[in-house]
C-alpha positions in Angstrom: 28.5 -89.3 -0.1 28.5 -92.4 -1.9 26.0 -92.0 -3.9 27.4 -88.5 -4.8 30.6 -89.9 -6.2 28.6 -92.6 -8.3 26.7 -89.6 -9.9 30.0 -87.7 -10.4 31.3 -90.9 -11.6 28.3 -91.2 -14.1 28.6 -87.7 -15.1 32.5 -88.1 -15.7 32.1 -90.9 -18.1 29.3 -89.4 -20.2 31.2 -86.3 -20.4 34.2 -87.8 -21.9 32.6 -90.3 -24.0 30.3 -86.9 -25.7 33.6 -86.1 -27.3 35.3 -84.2 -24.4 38.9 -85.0 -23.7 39.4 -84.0 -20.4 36.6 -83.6 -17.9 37.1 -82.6 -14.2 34.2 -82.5 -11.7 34.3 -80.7 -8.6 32.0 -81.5 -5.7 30.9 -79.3 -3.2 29.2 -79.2 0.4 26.3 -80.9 0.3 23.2 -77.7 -0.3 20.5 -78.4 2.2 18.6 -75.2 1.0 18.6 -72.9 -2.0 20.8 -70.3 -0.2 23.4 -73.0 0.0 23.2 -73.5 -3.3 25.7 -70.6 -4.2 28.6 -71.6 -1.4 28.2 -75.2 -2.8 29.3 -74.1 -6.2 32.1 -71.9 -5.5 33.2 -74.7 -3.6 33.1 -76.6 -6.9 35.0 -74.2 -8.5 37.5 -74.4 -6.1 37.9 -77.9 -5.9 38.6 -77.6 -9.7 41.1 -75.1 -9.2 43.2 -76.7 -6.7 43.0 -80.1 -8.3 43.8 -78.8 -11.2 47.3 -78.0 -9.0 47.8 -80.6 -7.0 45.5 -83.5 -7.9 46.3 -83.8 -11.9 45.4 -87.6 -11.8 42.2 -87.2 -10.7 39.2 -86.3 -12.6 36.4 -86.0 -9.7 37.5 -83.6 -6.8 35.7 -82.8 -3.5 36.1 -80.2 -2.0 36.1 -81.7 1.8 39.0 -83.8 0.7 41.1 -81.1 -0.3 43.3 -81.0 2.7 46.6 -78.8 2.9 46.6 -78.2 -0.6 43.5 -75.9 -0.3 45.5 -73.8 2.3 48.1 -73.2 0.2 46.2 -71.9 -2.7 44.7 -69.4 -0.5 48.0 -67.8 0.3 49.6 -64.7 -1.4 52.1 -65.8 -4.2 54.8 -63.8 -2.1 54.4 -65.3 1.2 55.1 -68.8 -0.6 58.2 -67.7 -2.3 59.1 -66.1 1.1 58.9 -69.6 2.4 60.4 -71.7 -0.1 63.6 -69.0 0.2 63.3 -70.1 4.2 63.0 -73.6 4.2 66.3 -73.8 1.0 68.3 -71.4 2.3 71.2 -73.4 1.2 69.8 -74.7 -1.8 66.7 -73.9 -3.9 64.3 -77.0 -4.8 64.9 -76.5 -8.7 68.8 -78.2 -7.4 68.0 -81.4 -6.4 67.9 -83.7 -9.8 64.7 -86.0 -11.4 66.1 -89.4 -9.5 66.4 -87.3 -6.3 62.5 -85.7 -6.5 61.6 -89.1 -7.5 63.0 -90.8 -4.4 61.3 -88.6 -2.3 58.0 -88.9 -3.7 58.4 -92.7 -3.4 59.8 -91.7 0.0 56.4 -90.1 1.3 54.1 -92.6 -0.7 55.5 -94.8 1.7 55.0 -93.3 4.4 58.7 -92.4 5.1 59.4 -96.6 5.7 63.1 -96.9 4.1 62.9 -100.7 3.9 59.7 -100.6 1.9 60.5 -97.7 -0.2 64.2 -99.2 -1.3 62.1 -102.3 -2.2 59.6 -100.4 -4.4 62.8 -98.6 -6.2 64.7 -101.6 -6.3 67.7 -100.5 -4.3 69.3 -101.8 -1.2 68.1 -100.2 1.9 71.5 -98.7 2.5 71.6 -97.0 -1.2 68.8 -95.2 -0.2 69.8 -94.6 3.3 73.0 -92.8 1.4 70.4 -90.7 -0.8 68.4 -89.5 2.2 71.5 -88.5 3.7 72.8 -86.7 0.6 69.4 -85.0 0.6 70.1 -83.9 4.1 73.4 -82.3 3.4 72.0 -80.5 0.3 68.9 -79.2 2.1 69.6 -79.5 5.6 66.6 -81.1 5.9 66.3 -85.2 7.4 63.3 -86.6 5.5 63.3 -89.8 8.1 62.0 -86.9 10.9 58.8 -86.1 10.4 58.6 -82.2 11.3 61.4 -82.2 8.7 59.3 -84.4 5.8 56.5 -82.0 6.5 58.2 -79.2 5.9 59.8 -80.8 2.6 56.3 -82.0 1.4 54.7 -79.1 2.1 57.5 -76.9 -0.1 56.9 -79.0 -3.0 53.5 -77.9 -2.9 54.3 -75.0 -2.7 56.3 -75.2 -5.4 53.7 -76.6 -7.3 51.1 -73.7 -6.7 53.8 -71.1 -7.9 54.6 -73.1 -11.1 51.3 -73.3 -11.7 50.5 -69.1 -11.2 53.5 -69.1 -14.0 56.0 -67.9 -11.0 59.9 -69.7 -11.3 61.2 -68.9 -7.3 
């Protein structure tokens, strides 16, 4: 596996430095025989696909690593608008403001820890305790439980994937 993300790596580089601008590689299962080979590539494919959704910082994407977010780009279109209707019943996403979305995602790259996530925005632990709470009362959801910050992560991919198809739920 290594190995295969030196040669991606390699590949990558010399891609982008031929002239092109942006240059994503998908990797698939590894192919132990020829009739692999096919199922490998779709797999690819699909890596590039969903990366393309939900990994937009990354230029190599495998296709073993691509965890809830490959779920959700199976599903039908209408089944995640179903759910982001559920989960905001009394408020869509597209209400909550840049420095709320913001706190979140800083929220959940730190592993929902509201000391060390007030640090990395520079705010006192309480300010940001008043945020999550104001995020509670416009969503209903509490981010500091984690069924709850599931749920909430998970909708924002979803929200993602449907932005992505060109759909505004």
């Amino acid at each position: 596996i290594k190995e295969l993300n030196r040669i991606a790596v390699t590949l990558e580089e010399a891609l982008r430095s031929g002239g092109e601008s942006t240059v994503v590689v998908g990797i698939g299962t590894i192919a132990i025989h020829l009739r692999d080979l096919a199922k490998s590539y779709k797999e690819a494919q699909i890596a590039i696909e969903v990366g393309k959704v939900f990994d937009t910082e990354k230029y190599i994407i495998n296709y073993e690593n691509l965890g809830i977010g490959r779920l959700i780009y199976q599903l039908p279109t209408t089944l995640c608008e179903m759910f982001l209707v559920e989960v905001f019943k009394k408020n869509p996403i597209d209400s909550l403001d840049q420095e709320t979305l913001f706190t979140i995602h800083k929220f959940f790259e730190n592993n929902l820890n509201v000391s060390e996530t007030a640090r990395k925005l520079f705010v006192h632990r309480n300010t940001l305790v008043y945020r999550l709470e104001k995020i509670k009362k416009l969503t209903g959801l509490d981010l500091r439980e984690f069924d709850d910050a599931i749920t909430f992560k998970v909708a924002l991919m979803v929200k993602k994937y449907l932005t992505s198809r060109g759909i505004d739920s």
